[in-house]
N, C-alpha and C positions, 0 to 999 in steps of 0.2 A: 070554684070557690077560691075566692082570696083571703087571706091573714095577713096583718100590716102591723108591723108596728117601727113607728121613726120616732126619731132621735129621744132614744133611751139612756136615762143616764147609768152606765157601768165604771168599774173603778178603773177601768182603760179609756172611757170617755164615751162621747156619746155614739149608739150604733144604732142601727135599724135593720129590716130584715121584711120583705114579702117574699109570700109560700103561695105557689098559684097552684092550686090542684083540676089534675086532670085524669085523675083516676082510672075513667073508662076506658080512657086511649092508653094505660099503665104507666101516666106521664106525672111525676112530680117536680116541678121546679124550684130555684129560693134563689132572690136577689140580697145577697149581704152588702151592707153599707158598714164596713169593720169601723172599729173604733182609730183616731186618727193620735189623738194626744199622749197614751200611752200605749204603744202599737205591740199587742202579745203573739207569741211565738207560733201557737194555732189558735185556730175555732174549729170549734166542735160541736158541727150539728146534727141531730140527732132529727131523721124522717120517717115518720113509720106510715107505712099504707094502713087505711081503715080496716080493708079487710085480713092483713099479717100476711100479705105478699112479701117475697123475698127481693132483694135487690140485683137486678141483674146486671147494672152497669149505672156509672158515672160519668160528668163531664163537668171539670171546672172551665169555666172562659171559653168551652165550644174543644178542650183536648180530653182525650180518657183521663181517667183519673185510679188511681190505683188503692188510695192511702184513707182505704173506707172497709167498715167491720159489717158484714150483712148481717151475722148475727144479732150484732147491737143497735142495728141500724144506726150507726154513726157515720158520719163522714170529715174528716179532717184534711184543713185547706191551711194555707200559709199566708196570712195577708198579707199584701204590700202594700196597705193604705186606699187600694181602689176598688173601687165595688166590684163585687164577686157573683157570676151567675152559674147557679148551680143544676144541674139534668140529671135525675135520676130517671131510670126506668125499670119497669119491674114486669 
């Protein structure tokens, strides 16, 4: 399954974002397209698995990633303007 949504207007400017699920294989993914015009300090996104699997690990840009709440399933990334892909697995 995919979720899309581009160029969305926020009060940092326009972003977008696909979420590609693959559940079965305990794979979820999300391409950010961060906002360019007013460029904020993180993003904060929040994955939860259908079924409240817990998150076992992260990767931003293909490195681990550490700076993610499993509890809250959040995950916080730092943009630098370039689209961001995101690996969870659970």
């Amino acid at each position: 399954m995919v979720v899309r949504c581009q160029n969305a207007p926020t009060w940092f400017g326009r972003a977008g974002y696909e979420i590609r699920s693959a559940v079965d294989s305990g794979i979820i993914e999300a391409i950010v397209n961060p906002p360019t015009t007013r460029p904020s300090g993180r993003i904060v996104l929040r994955i939860r698995h259908p079924q409240g699997k817990p998150i076992k690990s992260v990767t931003v840009n293909g490195r681990n990633h550490s700076d993610c709440d499993a509890a809250a399933e959040t995950i916080n990334v730092k943009p630098d303007g370039k689209q961001i892909t995101i690996r969870v697995e659970y």
